[in-house]
C-alpha angles and dihedrals in degrees: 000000000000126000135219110270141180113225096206094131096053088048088055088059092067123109103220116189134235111282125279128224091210137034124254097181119118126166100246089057088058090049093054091048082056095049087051089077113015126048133183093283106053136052111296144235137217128206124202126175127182108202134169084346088301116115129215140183159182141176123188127175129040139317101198112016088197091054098034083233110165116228118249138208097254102049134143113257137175101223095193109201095006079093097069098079085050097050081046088061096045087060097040081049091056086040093056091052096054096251093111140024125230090220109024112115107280087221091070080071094047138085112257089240092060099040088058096047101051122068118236086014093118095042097046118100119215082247093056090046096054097042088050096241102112093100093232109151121250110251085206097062086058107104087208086073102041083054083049099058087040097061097036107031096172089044095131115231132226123191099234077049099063097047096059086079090079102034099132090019110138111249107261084234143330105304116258089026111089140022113246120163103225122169083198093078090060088052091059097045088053087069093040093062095037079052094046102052102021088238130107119258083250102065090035096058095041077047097047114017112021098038103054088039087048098221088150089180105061123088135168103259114241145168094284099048100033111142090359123132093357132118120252111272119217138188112198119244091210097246102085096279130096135224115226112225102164093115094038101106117220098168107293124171093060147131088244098056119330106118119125119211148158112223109247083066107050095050079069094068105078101044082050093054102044090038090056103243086122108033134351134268096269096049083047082061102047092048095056101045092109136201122222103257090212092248100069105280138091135236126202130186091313098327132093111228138192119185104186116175090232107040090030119210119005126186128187148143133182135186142182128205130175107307094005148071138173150146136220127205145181125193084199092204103043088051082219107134122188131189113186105181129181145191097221126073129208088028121135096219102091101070092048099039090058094037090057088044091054087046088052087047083061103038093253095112 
């Protein structure tokens, strides 16, 4: 079973040149860093790069292993944890309208039942759930749900469902002192803003994130869409073949990592969100006044953030789900954004993949 995960240490690990003052990107030299670790053969992998307002883009590998179908720019893609910063928005956005408060008790949002059940529930504020600092377990890291999701692979998740697997659990530590990254505070703040508004996650997002930053093409996966539209998602079996996992359910559709995207659109995110077009210029702020994660980077309101004094603001986020993995980042002063996505999870392609494709957008490839 693998679990969602950020790759911001590795990230950390990437030697990024000085600026440049013009693009060297082409499409051709994206699709030769894809081909670099994927093949016909195998899952596949798609490159996008936004760079002095141009885009550019590649995919190589396969779509379906069964078909022999290729994968295409414009495919469908989960993009796992990649939806936190999204969800993150959706609240600042709220927040900005006056309807919650970044650091009101989260539990003014939450049902009574679920509040009682979940340590550090009552005590965290909405602030300390979204920065990953509340001290609320992972339900991800209980081995009674990854059993769960074992015995019963097409079981559909709800969010209020998943957290019932650490109801009693003891708080990993005081909330606000301490960093922890737990998928179960998206989860609650999946109900809190279904609470909020009276909508589903679903409508509020489409409303608030994916229409003003116009990726038409994302949605918050849900029943009735489960496994539609998207590319197959693999995990590799070590021998040369590979397991589809594109139809085991291990809680998609959520807050913590159940957007659905192709790639051209969601490296529109980030210039959305730091332009305006999503939320102002305060709630900005407020989203990128990080924490220290204990392992040398550093975690904002749902966005992993580096401030180095050379390459200047950097703002990324990736995820994995079952069958994908990916990774979004924004070197905020260079304007130059770059999605690399993948359909294969627990694979060690994505980090140097982006990290080759940032070296070809300054010459350095």
């Amino acid at each position: 079973m693998l679990l969602r995960v950020l790759f911001f240490a590795a990230l950390l690990l990437l030697a990024i040149p000085a600026f440049a003052q013009e693009s060297f990107v082409t499409d051709d030299d994206l699709l030769t860093i894809a081909q670099d670790y994927v093949s016909e053969d195998t899952p596949g992998m798609v490159i996008v790069v936004e760079d002095f307002g141009e885009l550019y883009a590649a995919a190589a590998g396969a779509a379906d292993l069964e078909t022999g179908e290729p994968l295409q720019v414009d495919d469908y893609f989960r993009i796992g944890s990649i939806t936190k910063p999204m969800v993150a928005a959706t609240v600042l956005s709220l927040v900005e309208d006056g309807d919650m408060s970044l650091d009101a008790p989260l539990a003014d949002y939450l049902p009574d039942d679920i509040v009682a059940n979940i340590a550090n529930a009552e005590a965290a504020t909405v602030r300390e759930t979204l920065q990953m600092t509340s001290g609320i377990t992972d339900y991800l890291n209980t081995d009674a749900f990854l059993d769960a999701v074992e015995d019963a692979p097409d079981t559909y998740w709800t969010a209020a469902s998943t957290l019932e697997f650490v109801y009693g659990m003891p708080a990993d530590f005081d909330a606000g002192t301490d960093y922890e990254y737990s998928n179960s505070n998206y989860n609650l703040v999946h109900i809190a803003i279904e609470t909020v508004t009276g909508q589903p996650l679903v409508d509020v997002m489409d409303e608030r994130v994916f229409a003003p930053a116009e990726m038409d093409t994302c949605y918050l996966e849900t029943q009735a869409t489960f496994a539609q539209n998207i590319v197959r998602g693999y995990e590799d079996n070590g021998d040369g073949t590979y397991f589809d996992m594109t139809e085991i359910n291990d809680g998609v559709g959520m807050a913590d990592g159940g957007v659905v995207c192709t790639a051209p659109d969601l490296v529109k995110f980030l210039p959305a969100l730091v332009n305006g077009d999503i939320i102002g210029d305060e709630m900005l702020a407020e989203m990128l006044t990080p924490v220290d994660d204990g392992d040398g980077g550093q975690y904002g309101l749902g966005i992993s953030y580096e401030d180095d004094p050379d390459d200047g603001l950097i703002i990324f986020h990736g995820g994995a789900t079952n069958g994908f993995e990916g990774m979004m980042m924004q070197l905020v002063d260079e304007e130059l954004t770059v999605v690399v996505l993948t359909n294969l999870v627990d694979n060690d392609n994505v980090t140097p993949a982006l990290g080759d494709t940032v070296a070809l957008a300054f010459g350095d490839y």
